[in-house]
N, C-alpha and C positions, 0 to 999 in steps of 0.2 A: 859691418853689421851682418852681412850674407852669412862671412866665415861664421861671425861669435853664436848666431842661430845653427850654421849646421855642427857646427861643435857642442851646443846645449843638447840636440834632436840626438846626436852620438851616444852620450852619456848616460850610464844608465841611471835608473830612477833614483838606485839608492847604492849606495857603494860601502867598499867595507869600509871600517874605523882604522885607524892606527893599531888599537889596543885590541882589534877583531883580528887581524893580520897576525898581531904578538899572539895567540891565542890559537890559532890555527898553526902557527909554527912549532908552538909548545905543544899540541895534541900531536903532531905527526914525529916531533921529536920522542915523544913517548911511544906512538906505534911503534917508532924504530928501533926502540930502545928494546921494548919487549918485547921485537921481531912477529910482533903477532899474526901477519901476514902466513907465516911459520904454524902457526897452530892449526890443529887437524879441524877443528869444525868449521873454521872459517874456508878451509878449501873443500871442506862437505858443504859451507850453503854454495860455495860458487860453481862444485860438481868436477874439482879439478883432478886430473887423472896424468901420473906421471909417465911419459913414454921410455921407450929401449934407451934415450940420448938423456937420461933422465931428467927431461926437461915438463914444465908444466902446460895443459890445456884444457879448457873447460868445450863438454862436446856441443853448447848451447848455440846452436844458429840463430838464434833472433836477438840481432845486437844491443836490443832494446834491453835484455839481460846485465848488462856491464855498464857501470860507471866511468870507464876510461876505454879511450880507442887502443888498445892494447891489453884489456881484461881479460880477454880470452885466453890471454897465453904468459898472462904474467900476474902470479897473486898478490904479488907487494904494490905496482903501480895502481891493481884495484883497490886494494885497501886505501893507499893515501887520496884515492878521487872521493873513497868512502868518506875522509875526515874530509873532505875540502865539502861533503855533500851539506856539512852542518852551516855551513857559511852559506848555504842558497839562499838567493835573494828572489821569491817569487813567492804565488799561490803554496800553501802550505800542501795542499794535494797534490801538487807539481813537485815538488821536493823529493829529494833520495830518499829522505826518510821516514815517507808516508807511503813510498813504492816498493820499499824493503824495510820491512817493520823489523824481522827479525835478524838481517842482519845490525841493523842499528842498536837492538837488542841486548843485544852480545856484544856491541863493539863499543856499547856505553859502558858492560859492566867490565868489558877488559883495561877500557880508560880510566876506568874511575868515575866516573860523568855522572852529577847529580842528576835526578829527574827536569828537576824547571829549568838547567842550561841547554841552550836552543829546543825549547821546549814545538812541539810542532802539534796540533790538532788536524788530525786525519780524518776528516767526514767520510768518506768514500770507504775506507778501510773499515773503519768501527762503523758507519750502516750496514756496511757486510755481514762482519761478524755479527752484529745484531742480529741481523735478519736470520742468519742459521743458527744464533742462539743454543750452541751442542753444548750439550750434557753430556755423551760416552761419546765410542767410537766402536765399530766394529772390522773386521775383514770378510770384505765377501768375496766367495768362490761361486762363480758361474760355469755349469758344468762342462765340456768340451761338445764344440757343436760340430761336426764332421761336414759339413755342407758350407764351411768358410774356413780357406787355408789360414788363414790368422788367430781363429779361434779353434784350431784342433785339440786343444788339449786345455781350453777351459780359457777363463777367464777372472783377474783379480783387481777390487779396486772398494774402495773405503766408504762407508756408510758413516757419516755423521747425523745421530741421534737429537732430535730438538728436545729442548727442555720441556720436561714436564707432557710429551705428548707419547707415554709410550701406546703403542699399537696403531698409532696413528700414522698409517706409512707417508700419507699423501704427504706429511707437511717435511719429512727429512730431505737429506740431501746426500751427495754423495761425492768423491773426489775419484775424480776416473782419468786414467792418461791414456790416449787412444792416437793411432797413425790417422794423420788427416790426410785420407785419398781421394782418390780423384776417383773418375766414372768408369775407370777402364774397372775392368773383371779378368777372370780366366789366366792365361799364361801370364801376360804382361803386369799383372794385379802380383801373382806370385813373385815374380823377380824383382822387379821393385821391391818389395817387401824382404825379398832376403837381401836387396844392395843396399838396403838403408836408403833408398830415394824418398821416401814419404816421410813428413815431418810430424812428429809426434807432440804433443801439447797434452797439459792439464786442464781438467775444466770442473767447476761443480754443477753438479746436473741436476734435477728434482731425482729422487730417487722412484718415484712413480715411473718415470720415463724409463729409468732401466728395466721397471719388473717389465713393462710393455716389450721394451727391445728381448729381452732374453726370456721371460716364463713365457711370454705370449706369441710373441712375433717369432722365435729360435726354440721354442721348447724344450727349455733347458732348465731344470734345477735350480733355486737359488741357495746357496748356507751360506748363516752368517754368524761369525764365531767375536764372542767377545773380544774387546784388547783389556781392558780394564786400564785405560790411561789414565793418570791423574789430570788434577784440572791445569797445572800450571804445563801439562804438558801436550793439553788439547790447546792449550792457547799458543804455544810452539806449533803446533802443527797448523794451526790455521795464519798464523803471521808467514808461516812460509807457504803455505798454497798461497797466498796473495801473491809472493813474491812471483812463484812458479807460472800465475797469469801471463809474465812475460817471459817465458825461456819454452824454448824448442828445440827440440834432439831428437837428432835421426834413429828413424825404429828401422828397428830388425826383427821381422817374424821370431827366430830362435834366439836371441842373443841378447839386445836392448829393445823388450821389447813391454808390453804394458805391465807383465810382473815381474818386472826387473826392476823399472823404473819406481814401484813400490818402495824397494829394500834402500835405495839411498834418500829417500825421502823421511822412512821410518827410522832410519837410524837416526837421521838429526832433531827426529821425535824421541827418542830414547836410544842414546849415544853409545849405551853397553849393549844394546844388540850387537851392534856392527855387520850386518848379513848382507850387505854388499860384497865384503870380501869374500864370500863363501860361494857367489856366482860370478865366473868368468868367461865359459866360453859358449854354453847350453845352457838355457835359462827354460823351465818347465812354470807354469803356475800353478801347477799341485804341487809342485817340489817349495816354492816360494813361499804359499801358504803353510806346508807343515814348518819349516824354517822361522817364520813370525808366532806358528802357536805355538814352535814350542820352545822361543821366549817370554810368553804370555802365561798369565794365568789359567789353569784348566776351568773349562765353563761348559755348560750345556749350549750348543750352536741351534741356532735357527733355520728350520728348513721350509721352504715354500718350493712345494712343489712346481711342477709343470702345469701349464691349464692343459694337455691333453691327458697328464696325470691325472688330474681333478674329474674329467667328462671321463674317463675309465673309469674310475674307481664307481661313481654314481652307476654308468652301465652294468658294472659287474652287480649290483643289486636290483635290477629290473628281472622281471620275466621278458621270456623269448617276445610274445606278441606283444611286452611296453618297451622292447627295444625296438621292434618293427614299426611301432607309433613315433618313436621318438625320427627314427628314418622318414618315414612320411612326412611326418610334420617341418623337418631341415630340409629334406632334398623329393618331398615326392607332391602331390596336391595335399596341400596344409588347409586347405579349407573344407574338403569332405574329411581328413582325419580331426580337425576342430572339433565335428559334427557328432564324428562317434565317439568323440570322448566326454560328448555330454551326460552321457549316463554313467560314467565313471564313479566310481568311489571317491571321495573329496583329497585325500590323502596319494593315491597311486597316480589322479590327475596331475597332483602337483609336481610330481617325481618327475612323470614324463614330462612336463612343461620347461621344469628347470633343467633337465638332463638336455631337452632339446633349444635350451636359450644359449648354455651353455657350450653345445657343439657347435650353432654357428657359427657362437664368437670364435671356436678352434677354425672353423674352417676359412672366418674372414683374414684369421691372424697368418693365417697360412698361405692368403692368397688361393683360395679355390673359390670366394667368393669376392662379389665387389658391396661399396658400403651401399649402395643403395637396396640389392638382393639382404641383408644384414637384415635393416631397418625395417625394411618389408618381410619380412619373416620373423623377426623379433620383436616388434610390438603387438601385434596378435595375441602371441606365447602372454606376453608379461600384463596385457589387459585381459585376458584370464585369470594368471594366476593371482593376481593382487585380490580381488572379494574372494578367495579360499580363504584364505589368512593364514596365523600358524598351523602348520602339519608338520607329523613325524614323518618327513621322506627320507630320509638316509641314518644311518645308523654306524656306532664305529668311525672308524678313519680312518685316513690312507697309513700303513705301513711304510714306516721311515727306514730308508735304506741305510747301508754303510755312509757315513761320510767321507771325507778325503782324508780324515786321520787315520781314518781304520784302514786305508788301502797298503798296497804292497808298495814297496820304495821304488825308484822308477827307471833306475837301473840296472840291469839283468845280468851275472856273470855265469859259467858254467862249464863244467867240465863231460868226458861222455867218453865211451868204452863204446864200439863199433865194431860188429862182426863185417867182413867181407868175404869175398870168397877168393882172395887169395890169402886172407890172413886178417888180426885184428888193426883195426886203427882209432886215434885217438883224436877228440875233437876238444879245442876250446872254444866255448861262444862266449861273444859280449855284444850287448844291446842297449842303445842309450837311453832310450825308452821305445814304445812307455807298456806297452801290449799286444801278446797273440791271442787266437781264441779260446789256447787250451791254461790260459793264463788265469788267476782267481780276478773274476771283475771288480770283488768288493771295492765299491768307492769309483770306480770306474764307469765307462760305458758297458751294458750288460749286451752280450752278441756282437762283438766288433772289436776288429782289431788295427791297432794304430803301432805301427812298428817304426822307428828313426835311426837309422844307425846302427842295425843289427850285420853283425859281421863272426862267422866262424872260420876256424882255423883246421885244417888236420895233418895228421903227422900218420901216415902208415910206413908200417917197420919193414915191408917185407923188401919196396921200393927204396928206401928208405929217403920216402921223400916228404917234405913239409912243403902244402900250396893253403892258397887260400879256395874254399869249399864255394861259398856263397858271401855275398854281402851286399845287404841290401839298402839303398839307400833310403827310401820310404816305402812302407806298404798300408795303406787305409783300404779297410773292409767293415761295411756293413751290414748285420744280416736284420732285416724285418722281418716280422712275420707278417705275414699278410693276413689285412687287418680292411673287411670292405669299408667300415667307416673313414679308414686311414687311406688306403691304397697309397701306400709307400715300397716301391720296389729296394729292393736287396742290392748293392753295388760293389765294386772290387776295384784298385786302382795300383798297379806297384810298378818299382823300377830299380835295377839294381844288377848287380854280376852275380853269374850262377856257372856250375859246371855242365855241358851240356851233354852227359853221361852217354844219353842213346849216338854221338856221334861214333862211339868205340876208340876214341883215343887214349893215348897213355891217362892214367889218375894227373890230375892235376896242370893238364893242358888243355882242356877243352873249353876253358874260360871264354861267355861271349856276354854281353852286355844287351841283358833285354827290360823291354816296358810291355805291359800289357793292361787293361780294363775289361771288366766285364758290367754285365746286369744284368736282372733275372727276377726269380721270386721264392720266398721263403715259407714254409711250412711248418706250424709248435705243434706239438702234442705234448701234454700234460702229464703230472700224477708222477711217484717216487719217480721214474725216470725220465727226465724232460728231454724229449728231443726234436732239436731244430733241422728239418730238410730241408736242402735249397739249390738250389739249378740255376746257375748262369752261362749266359750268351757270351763268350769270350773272344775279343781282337788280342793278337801277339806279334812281338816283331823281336826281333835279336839280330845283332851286330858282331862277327865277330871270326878271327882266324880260322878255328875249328868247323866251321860251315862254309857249303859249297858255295861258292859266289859272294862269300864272307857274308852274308846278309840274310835274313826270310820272314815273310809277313804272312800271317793265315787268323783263321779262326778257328771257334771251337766250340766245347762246353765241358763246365767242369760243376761236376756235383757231388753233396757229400749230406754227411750230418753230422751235426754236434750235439754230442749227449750230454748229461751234468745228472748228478745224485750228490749231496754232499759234498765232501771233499777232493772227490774224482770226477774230471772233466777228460771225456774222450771225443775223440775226430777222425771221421772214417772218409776221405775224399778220392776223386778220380778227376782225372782229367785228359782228354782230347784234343791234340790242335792240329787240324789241317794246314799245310803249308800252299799256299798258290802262289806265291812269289820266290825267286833267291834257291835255298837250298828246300827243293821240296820234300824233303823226309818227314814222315807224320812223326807226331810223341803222344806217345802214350806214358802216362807218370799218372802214380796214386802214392797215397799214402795211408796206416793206422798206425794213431797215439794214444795213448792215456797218462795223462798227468793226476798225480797225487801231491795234495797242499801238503804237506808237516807241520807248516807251522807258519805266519803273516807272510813272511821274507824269506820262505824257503818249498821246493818243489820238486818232487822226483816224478821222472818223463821216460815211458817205454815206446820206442819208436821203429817201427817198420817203412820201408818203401819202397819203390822203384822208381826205375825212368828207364825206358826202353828195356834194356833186358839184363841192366844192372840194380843188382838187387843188395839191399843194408838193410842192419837191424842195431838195434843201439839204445843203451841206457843212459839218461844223462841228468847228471845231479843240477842243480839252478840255485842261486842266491841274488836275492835284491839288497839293491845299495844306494844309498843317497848321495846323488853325485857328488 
């Protein structure tokens, strides 16, 4: 009796049929037959990527991804776990087929498979879709935020539009693939990120929560460009973000990283894109997004500005003493400025009120305040201005910049004719992206420059020798002006090989490998010629044969200005670096340029310099390229 009881408890509840058995042999005979394992979308939902041994794997570490212990690296054993999934005996939300909507999708319409055979009711799945209820889709670009190695160069991820609620942000959502890191910062934040140690996941998020992370909390731009998806193919999209809940893939700042992970999602959204193929080794998300629009329909895009966008724009229509009310009132005693703005005009009252609710929220978003300082400064503001009622306080609107369609492509080629003073010599450059300052911003950051992979070449005749000149491995620079509501200082950060000219050695051996930072502060002036001046504190250190002690670390300062009129953009800089460590020899090096646009993708550049008491002058043509 023991046995026949623990032999019943064994058993499962319900077992297959005969005729269920026959039936699963005959679907998987048919997989086999039309090799479908073999078709291209089915190895796009699993993400499979063929290597050098040309064999199959899918890069998803969360095994929760695959139907077979061996899915990962073989696309026929998943598919046949795939048919054996229709045979699951359990909760119908527990089933393969409620977990992967879309591949069961597709693998019913490659079988043949009527709708009501193993028919399965997914609660969990369709509450979902329910609940986000999308009507369209868009692409959203978030603009590059310089102050987070991960988002240098912006940020891409999908707005789904609820039905019937347009302009209603709070109620959308959005599909965002982001590295889930951990607490570290700084260096070890960085490397991680470029070794793929941090595991990357999809998620749908309120869309509310992004404007806060990015226009609020990063002060960054948001545009968001149509897709114009049809509906049979918004419902593809959303049966596989389900799926996507379970899979994780190692990010890579440059490479797989959240606007990558885009393009193989989209293509299984619309199959004749195919824009995964088109990104291999450098992955940009301004490059990603002009790639998705321009297989999309053209559309007018949506811009939401910055909220320190928004408290400019209002300041620039204040007088001098209602900007000085609005300072009081955020940062100085707010209860004798209350005071004297009771005799205000009803309308200029309100200006300053909302001009000054608005700036705390900039400064709580920024962290220079805390919520309770917030709260305490802002209801005040806002139990005034409510009995004004409607006023005309602002007028006009903010000026919409370039978007990312209008900018320049984000790789830089170039050629250049160089005087020297023993004869002429010839340079090629190439830069993988993305910006110098003497570069057109349009669509860009405007005062900054973010350089990856710039690397020039020169060949002089007289030697006749070919070395490489410079190449740099990152350079991020930002110039602010200084702005007392902001007080945001100006920064420099680069690293990379350069010739170290003032040493006096032959052309093309004085290669040493330097890093340097600096900060400081920036200075606009206005009107047809705008110019920025700015002075920073600079540390240097370089590495390398050509120096005494092979090594030297000092400091300095290097100051310049960058003009712009139009379609010429000039830069006049100096710079200073005291050695106190290694090879003490000071450098002295400056440079003047002016760059001339032609035309989106194209740039002619007059260049003067020095470094110690070698001196070039050189003209050089530029073209942009979409990697």
């Amino acid at each position: 009796m023991l046995f026949l009881a623990l032999l019943a408890a064994a058993a499962p509840a319900r077992s297959v049929t005969p005729d269920q058995e026959l039936r699963r042999l005959d679907l998987r005979q048919s997989a086999q037959k039309a090799e479908a394992w073999k078709d291209k979308y089915w190895r796009r939902l699993l993400y499979y990527e063929k290597n050098l041994l040309g064999r199959y794997r899918s890069p998803s570490v969360n095994r929760n991804f695959y139907l077979s212990k061996w899915g990962n690296i073989n696309p026929r054993l998943e598919l046949e776990a795939a048919v054996d999934g229709f045979f699951f005996e359990g909760p119908d939300d527990d089933s393969p087929e409620c977990r992967f909507p879309e591949r069961y999708h597709w693998l019913r319409e490659k079988l043949g498979l009527p709708q009501d055979e193993f028919s399965r009711r997914c609660k969990d799945f369709d509450d979902w879709k329910a609940a986000l209820d999308t009507e369209s889709v868009s692409l959203l670009f978030a603009a590059g935020y310089l102050n987070n190695p991960s988002t240098l160069y912006g940020h891409t991820f999908l707005r789904l539009h609820k039905r019937g609620a347009s302009g209603a942000d709070l109620l959308d959502y959005t599909v965002n693939y982001a590295a889930t890191a951990d607490a570290e910062s700084g260096l070890f934040f960085a490397l991680k990120g470029l070794l793929g140690l941090y595991p990357g996941q999809f998620s749908t998020i309120p869309y509310y929560l992004k404007i806060q992370e990015y226009h609020n909390l990063e002060n960054r731009d948001l545009w968001g460009f149509p897709l114009y998806l049809k509906p049979a193919e918004i419902d593809r999209l959303l049966r596989h973000c389900w799926e996507l809940g379970k899979a994780a893939f190692p990010y890579y700042f440059f490479t797989r990283n959240c606007s990558w992970q885009l393009m193989p999602l989209l293509d299984i959204v619309k199959p004749e894109l195919d824009l995964s193929r088109r990104f291999r080794y450098w992955v940009i998300p301004s490059d990603t997004a002009k790639a998705v629009l321009a297989g999309s329909l053209p559309g007018v895009p949506d811009w939401r500005p910055s909220l320190w966008k928004t408290v400019e724009w209002k300041r620039s229509q204040l007088s001098e003493p209602e900007k000085a009310s609005v300072l009081e009132l955020a940062r100085g005693d707010q209860a004798a400025e209350l005071k004297r703005l009771e005799t205000a005009p009803a309308a200029a009252k309100a200006a300053i009120l909302e001009t000054a609710a608005d700036y705390l929220s900039w400064r709580f978003y920024a962290r220079r305040i805390g919520k309770a300082e917030l709260d305490g400064r802002t209801d005040p503001l806002l139990a005034l201005r409510a009995p004004l009622g409607p006023q005309v306080t602002f007028t006009g609107g903010l000026a919409r910049p370039p978007s990312i369609k209008q900018a320049h492509e984000s790789m830089k080629v170039g050629v250049g004719l160089v005087g020297l003073k023993n004869g002429p010599a010839y340079d090629f450059v190439w830069r993988y992206a993305i910006q110098d300052l003497l570069d057109d911003p349009s669509g860009y950051l405007p005062d900054a420059a973010l350089e990856m992979g710039a690397f020039r070449l020169r060949y002089e005749k007289r030697p006749n020798r070919l070395y490489l000149k410079d190449a740099r491995l990152a350079r991020v620079m930002s110039l602010n002006p200084w702005d007392d509501w902001v007080r945001r200082p100006s920064w420099e950060i680069a690293a990379g090989v350069e010739q170290a000219d003032e040493t006096r050695r032959r052309p093309g051996s004085s290669a040493i490998w330097t890093m340097n930072a600096g900060s400081g502060l920036a200075a606009q002036w206005g009107g047809p010629l705008r110019q920025l001046w700015y002075v920073l504190a600079e540390a240097d250190s370089g590495i390398g044969g050509a120096l005494e002690s092979r090594w030297r670390a000092g400091a300095g300062v290097k100051a310049g200005v960058l003009a712009e009129s139009g379609p010429v953009r000039a830069l006049v800089e100096a710079r200073y670096i005291s050695y106190a460590l290694g090879d003490t020899r000071p450098l002295w090096a400056g440079s003047a340029a002016a760059s001339v646009r032609l035309a989106k993708d194209s740039s002619l550049r007059l260049d003067y310099s020095w470094r110690g008491k070698v001196k070039e002058a050189g003209v050089y043509y530029h073209h942009f390229l979409f990697p």
